[in-house]
C-alpha positions in Angstrom: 80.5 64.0 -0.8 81.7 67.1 1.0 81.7 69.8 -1.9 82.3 73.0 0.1 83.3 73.8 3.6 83.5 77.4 4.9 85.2 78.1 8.1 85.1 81.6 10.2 86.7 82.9 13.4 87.2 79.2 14.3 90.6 78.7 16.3 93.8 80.0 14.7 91.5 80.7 11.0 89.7 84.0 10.4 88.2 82.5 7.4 88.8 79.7 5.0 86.6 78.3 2.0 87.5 75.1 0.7 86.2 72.8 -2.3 86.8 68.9 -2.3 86.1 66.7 -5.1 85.8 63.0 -5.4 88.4 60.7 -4.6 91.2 61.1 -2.2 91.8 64.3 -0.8 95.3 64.9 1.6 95.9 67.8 3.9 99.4 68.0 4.7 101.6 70.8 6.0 104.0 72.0 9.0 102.8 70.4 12.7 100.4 72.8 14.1 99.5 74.4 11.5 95.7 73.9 11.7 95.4 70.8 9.4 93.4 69.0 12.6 91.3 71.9 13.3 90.2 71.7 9.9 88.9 68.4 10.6 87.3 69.4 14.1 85.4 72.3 12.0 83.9 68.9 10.3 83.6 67.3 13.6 81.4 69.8 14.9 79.5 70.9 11.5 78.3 67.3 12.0 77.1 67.6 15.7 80.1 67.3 17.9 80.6 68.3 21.2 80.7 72.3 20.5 82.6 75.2 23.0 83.8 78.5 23.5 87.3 77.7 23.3 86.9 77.1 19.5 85.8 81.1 18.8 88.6 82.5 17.7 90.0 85.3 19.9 88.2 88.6 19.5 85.5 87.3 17.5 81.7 87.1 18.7 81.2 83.5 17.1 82.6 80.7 15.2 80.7 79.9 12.0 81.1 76.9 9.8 79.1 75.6 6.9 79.3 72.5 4.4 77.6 72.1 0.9 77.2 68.1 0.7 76.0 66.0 -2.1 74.3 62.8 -0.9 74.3 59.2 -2.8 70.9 58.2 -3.8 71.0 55.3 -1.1 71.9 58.0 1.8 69.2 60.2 0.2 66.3 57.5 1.2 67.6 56.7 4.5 67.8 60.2 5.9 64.8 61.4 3.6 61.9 60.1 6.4 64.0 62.0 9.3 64.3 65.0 7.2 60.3 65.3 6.7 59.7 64.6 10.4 61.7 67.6 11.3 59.8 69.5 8.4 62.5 70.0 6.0 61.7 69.2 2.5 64.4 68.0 0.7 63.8 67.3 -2.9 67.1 67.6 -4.0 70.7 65.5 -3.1 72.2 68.4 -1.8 72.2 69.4 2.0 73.7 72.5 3.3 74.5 72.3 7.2 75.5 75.2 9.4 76.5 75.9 12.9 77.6 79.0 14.6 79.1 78.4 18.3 78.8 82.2 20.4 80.6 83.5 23.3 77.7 82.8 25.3 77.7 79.0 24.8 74.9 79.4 22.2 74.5 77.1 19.2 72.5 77.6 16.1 72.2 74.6 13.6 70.8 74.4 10.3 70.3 72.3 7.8 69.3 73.3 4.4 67.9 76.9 6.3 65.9 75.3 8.9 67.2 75.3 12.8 67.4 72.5 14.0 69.3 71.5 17.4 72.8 69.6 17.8 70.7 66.0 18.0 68.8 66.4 15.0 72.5 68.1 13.5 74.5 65.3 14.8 71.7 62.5 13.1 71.8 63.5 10.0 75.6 64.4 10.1 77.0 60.8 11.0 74.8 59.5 7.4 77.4 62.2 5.8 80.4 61.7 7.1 82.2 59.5 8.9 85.3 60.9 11.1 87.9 58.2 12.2 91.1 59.3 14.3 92.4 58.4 17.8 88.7 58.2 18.9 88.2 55.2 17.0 91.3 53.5 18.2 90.0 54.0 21.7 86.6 52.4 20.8 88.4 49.4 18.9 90.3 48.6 22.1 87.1 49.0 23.9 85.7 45.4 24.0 82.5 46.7 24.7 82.2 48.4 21.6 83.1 45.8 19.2 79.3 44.5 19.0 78.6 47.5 16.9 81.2 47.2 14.7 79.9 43.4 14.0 76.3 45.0 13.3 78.1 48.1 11.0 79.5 44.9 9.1 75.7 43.5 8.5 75.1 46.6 6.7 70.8 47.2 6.1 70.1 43.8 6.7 70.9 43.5 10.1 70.1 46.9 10.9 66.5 46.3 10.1 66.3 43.4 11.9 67.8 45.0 15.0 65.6 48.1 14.7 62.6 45.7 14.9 64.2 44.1 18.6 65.0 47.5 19.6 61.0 49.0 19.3 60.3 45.5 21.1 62.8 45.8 24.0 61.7 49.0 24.7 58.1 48.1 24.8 58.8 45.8 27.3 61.0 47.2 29.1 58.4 50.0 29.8 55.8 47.5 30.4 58.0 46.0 32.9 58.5 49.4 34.7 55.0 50.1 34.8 53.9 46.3 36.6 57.1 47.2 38.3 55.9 50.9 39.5 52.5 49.2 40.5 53.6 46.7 42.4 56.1 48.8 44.9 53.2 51.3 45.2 50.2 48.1 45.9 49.8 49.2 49.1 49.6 53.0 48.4 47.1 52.4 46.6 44.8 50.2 48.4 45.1 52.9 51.4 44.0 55.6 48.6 41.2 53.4 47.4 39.8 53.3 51.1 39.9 56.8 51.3 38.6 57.2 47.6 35.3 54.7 48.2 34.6 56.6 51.8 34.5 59.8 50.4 32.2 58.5 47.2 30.2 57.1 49.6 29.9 60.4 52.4 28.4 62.5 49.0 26.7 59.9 47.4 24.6 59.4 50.8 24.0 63.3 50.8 22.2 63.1 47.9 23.0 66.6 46.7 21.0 69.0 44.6 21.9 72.1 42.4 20.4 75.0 43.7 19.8 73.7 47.0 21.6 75.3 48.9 19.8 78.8 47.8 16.4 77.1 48.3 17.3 76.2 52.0 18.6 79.0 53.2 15.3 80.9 52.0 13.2 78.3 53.7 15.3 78.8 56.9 14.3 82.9 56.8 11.0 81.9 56.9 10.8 79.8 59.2 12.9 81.6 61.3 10.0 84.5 60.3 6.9 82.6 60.8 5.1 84.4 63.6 6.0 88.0 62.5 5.0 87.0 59.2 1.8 85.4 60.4 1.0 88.6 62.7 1.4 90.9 60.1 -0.6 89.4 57.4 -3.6 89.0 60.3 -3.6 92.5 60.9 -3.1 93.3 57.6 -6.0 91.6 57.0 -8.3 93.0 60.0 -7.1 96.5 58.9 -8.8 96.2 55.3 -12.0 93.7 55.8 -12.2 95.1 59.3 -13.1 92.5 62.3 -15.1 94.1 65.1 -15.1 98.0 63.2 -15.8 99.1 59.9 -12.5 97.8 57.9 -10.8 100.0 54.7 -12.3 98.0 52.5 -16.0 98.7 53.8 -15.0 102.5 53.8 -14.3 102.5 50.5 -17.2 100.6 49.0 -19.5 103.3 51.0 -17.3 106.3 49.1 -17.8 104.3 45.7 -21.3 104.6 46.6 -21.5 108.3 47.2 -19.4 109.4 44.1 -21.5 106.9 41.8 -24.4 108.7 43.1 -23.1 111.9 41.7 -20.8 110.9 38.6 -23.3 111.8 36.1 -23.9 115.0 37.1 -20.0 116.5 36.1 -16.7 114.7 34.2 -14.6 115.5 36.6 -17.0 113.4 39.3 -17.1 110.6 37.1 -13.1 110.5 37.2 -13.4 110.6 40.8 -15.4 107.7 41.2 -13.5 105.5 38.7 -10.7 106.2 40.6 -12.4 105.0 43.7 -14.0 102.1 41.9 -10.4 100.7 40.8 -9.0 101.4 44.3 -12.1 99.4 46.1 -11.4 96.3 43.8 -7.8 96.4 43.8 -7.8 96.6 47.7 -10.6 93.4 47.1 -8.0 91.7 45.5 -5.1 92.2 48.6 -7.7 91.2 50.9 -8.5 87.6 49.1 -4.7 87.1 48.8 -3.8 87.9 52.3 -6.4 85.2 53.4 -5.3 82.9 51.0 -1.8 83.3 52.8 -3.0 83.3 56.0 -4.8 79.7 55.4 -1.7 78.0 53.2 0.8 79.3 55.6 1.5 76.5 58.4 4.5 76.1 60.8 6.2 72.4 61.4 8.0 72.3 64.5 10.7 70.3 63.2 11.2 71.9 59.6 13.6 74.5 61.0 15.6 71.5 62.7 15.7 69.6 59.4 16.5 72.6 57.5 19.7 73.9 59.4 21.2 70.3 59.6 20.9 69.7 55.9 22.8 73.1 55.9 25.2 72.0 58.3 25.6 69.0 56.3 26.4 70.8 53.3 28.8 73.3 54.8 30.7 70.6 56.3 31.2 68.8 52.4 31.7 72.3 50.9 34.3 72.5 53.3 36.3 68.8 52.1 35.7 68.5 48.9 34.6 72.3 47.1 33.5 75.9 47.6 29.9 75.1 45.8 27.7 71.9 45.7 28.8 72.1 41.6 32.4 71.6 42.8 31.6 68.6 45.1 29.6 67.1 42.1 32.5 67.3 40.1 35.1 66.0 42.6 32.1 63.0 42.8 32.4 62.0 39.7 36.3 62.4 39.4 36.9 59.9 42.0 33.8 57.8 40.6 35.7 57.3 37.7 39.0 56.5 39.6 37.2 54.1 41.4 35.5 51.9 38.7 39.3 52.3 36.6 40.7 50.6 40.0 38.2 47.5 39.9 39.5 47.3 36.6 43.4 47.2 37.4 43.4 43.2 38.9 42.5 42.5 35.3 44.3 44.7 33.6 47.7 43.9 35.4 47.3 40.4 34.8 46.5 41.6 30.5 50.0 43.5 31.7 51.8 40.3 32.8 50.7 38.1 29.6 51.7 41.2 27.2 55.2 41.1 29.3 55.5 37.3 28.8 54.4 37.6 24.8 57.0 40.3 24.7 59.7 38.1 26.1 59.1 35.3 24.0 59.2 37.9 20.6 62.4 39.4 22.6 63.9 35.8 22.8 63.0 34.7 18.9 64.6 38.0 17.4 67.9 37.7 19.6 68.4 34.3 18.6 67.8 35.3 14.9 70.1 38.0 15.9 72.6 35.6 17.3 71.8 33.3 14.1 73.1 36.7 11.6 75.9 37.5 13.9 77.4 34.4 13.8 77.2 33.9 10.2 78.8 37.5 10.3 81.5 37.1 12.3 82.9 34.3 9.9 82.4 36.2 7.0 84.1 39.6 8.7 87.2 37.4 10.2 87.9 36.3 6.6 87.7 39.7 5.1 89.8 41.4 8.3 92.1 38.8 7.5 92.8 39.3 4.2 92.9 43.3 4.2 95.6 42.9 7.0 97.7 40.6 4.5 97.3 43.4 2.3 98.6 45.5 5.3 101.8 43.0 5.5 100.0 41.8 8.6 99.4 38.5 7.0 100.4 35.9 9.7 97.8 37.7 12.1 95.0 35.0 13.3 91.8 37.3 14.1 88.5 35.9 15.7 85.0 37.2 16.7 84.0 35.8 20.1 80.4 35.8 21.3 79.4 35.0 24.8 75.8 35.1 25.9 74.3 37.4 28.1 70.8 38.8 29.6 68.3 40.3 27.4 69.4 44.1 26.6 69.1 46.4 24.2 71.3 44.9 21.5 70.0 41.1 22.3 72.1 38.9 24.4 75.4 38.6 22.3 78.3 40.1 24.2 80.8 40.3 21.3 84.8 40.4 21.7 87.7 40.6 19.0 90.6 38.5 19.4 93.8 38.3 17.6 97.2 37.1 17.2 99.9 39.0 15.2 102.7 36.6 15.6 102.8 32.9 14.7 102.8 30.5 17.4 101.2 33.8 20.2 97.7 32.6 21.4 94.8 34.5 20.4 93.9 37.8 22.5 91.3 40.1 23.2 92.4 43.0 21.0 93.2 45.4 23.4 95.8 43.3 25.3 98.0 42.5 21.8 97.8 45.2 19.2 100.3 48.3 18.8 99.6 51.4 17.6 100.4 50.5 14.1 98.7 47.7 14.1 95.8 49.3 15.9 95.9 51.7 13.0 96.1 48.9 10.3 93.5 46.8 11.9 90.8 50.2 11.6 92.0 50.4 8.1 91.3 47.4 7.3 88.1 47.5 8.8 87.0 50.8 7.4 87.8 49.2 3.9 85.0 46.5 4.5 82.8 49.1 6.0 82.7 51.4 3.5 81.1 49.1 0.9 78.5 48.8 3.6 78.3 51.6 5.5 77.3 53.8 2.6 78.4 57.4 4.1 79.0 60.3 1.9 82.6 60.9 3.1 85.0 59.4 5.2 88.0 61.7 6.8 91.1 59.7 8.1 93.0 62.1 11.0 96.8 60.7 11.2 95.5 57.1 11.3 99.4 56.4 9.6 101.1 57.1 12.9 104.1 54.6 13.9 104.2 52.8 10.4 106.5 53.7 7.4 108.0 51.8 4.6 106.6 49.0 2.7 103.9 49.6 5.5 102.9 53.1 4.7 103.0 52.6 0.9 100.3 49.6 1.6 98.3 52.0 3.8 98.5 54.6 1.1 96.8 51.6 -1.3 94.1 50.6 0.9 93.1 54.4 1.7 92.7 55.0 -2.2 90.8 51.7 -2.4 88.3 53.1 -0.1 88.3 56.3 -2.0 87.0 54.3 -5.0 83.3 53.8 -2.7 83.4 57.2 -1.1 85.1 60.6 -0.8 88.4 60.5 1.5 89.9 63.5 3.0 93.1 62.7 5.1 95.5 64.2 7.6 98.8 62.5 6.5 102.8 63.0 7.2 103.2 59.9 5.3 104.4 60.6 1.4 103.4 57.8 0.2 99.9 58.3 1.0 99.9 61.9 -0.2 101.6 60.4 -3.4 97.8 58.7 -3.9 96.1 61.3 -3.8 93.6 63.1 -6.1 94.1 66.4 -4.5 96.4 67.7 -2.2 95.7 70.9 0.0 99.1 72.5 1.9 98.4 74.3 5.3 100.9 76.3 7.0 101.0 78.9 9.9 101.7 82.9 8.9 101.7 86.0 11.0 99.7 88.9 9.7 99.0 92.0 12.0 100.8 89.8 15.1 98.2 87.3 14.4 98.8 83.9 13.8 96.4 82.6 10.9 95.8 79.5 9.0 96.6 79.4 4.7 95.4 76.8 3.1 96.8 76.4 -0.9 95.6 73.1 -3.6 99.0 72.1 -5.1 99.6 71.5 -8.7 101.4 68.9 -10.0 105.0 70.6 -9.3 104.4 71.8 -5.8 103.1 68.3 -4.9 106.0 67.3 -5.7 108.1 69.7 -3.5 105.5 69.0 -1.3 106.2 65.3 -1.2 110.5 65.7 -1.2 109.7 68.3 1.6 108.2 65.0 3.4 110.6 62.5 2.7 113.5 65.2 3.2 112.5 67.5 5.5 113.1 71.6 5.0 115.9 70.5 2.9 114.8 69.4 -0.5 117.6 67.7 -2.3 117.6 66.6 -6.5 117.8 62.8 -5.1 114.5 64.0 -2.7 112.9 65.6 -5.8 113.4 62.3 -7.8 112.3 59.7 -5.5 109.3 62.4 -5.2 108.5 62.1 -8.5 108.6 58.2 -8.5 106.1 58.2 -5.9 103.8 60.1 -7.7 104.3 57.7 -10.7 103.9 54.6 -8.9 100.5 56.3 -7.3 99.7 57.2 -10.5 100.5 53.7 -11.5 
């Protein structure tokens, strides 16, 4: 239940703290005097539709906050959400907050952790359930009456339907993705084509790492060969000497003089072991020259060969990457693409059998959907029909209609109320019959089944009394308490008899402080409820006789 609700710079109240207990909890008061906005602080706490127009004027932001204390059975069902948005919550009480700034900005918590308005709004509708005009619109909204069949099949039926529902949308993107394939066939063979020419163009070029450096440095050389060839030869002639004396022979004849002499003084000896070294290194040069001279050799055609397999690798760099790595990598990229596509014939037609299974699973759970529905709808036209003979609607004739339709989302039940609130009138679709009153008795009647079902922490009724009075009204007042029994009911009422059966009564009136208009909010005793209530029945006026038939409402409530 809703234990404390906090309310600041919201509308027409600066700032209003209020504590609800079990039971049945009325908000009456003077028109206008924020007993509505009260409940859209609840509506939005639990993940309505938020705006600006809410802040109250002059204030940076609207804050609101509500202390709840969930039922052991809510507890488990929103427990597994809870730990998915990594909140822990290890104990039955759940503390939301939202604060709405000028800038359109909306910060949600729940239990201290920010969460946004989806995850708000989730856990919100497990809380509380709010039913006003909305709900009127959605019961004469044909569409709409499905869901309140499967609210009827309580845990049941929402198990079974959650199990369709992860089906059906399995298939459904199964379907889109043959679907997607399909319209795009021919793309994709044209891509192929290209995909297999280009493996083919660098798989046929065979490429290397590092090949590129190697070839370019063969190219220099051949591209060198007779200068280098030239050079070494007279290199060569200079040091072993061809038709003179070469270096080499020079030296060797100086070794020989300064050996001849070396023994004689230190310093000669240093001299001719300088020489000595110089002679065989220069020995050395000459043998590698040669060696050179007879492994270097010139094909004619190597340079030719050479520059094309250049040519041929600029001319991949430039389609398919700035280095030979790059190309490699595209290769095996579109390698891979290639050998997935020889793959897809088979996989589409895996695709097409998975579709059909699907189908066939699709088709066994709507029928056992269909199967729990129609069981349903006998058992809900009984009950509807006897909570609206507690609503001195008891002549009404009300029937659930089910027509078949393609596979969707809910199965393939397209569900309509009908009803008949005069004897001898054919039966109806709803929306074409009902009044307001009887719109609003219907709901009732409806929320009284639900709520043994539904299982939400509280349920707030805004003015669902309007256009009913009399032996009417003090019937409505019953059947609210009833539900009150199940869950905590907070109501907007101008009816007396239903703030008669309360638990606790909470006046709201408009003052004027500073030239500001601001909301009070005041929990009656006893005695002002029942001023409260004469102030109903009479209007400003409160007369002795008003007073008294106050006070026998209260004691038939009571009662």
């Amino acid at each position: 239940m809703l234990q404390e609700l906090t309310i600041k710079d919201f509308a027409i109240i600066s700032q209003l703290d209020l504590s609800f207990s079990e039971g049945m909890t009325v908000l009456t008061g003077e028109t206008g005097a924020g007993k509505s906005i009260i409940i859209d602080a609840v509506g939005l706490l639990i993940g309505g539709r938020g705006s600006t127009d809410f802040i109250r004027e002059g204030a940076k932001k609207a804050q609101l906050q509500g202390q709840f204390e969930v039922s052991s059975h809510v507890f488990e069902r929103m427990t597994p959400y809870l730990q998915s948005l990594g909140i822990e919550a290890t104990e039955r009480t759940m503390i939301l907050s939202r604060d709405i700034s000028l800038s359109g900005k909306n910060v949600c918590r729940i239990n201290g952790h920010l969460v946004n308005t989806q995850a708000l709004k989730k856990v919100g509708q497990l809380l509380v359930d709010i039913h006003g005009q909305h709900e009127h619109q959605e019961l004469m909204d044909s569409e709409r009456h499905l869901s309140f069949l499967d609210q009827y099949g309580g845990e049941s039926l929402a198990l079974l339907k959650t199990r369709y529902q992860e089906l059906f949308e399995s298939y459904q993107a199964n379907v889109r993705l043959l679907r997607n394939y399909q319209q795009n066939e021919r793309e994709h063979a044209q891509r192929m084509d290209m995909l297999q020419f280009q493996h083919d163009e660098i798989a046929e070029a065979n490429l290397k790492i590092g090949e590129e450096g190697a070839l370019k440095q063969e190219r220099e050389f051949l591209a060198n060969y007779q200068e280098i060839v030239q050079q070494l030869s007279k290199s060569y002639d200079i040091i072993q000497g061809n038709m003179n004396i070469g270096a080499l022979e020079q030296i060797g004849e100086a070794m020989d003089a300064m050996e001849a002499i070396e023994h004689l003084d230190s310093a000669y000896q240093t001299i001719a072991e300088g020489v000595r070294d110089s002679y065989y290194q220069l020995e050395e040069v000459a043998r590698d020259i040669s060696q050179q001279l007879t492994h270097t050799e010139m094909d004619d055609n190597r340079l030719e060969e050479v520059e094309e397999r250049l040519t041929t690798i600029i001319r991949l760099k430039k389609k398919y990457g700035d280095s030979i790595e790059k190309i490699l990598e595209y290769f095996d990229e579109i390698a891979s693409e290639l050998a997935e596509s020889q793959n897809v014939e088979g996989s589409l037609t895996s695709l097409q059998k998975t579709i059909n299974e699907q189908h066939e699973q699709l088709e066994e759970l709507a029928q056992q959907l269909t199967q729990a529905r129609e069981t349903l709808s006998v058992s809900l036209e009984k009950a509807i029909i006897e909570q609206l003979g507690d609503l001195y609607l008891e002549k009404t004739r009300f029937e659930v209609r089910r027509e078949k339709k393609e596979l969707s989302d809910d199965g393939w039940d397209m569900i309509s109320f009908y009803i008949s609130t005069n004897p001898g009138e054919p039966l109806k679709p709803l929306e074409k019959v009902a009044s307001g009153g009887e719109l609003s008795r219907i709901i009732l009647g409806m929320k009284t089944i639900f709520s043994k079902t539904h299982g939400v922490t509280s349920i707030v009724f805004d003015e669902v009394d309007t256009g009913v009075s009399g032996r009417v009204a003090q019937a409505i007042a019953e059947k609210i308490h009833d539900i009150a029994v199940d869950s905590q009911v907070l109501c907007i009422t101008h009816l007396p008899q239903v703030a008669a059966h309360a638990d606790q009564q909470y006046y709201i009136r408009k003052k004027v402080v500073d030239g500001r208009t601001l909301t009070d909010v005041t929990i009656l005793n006893n005695d002002e409820r029942e001023i409260e209530i004469a102030r109903m029945l009479a209007g400003e006026t409160i007369t002795d006789l008003s007073r008294e038939h106050a006070r026998e409402l209260l004691k038939q409530a009571h009662k």
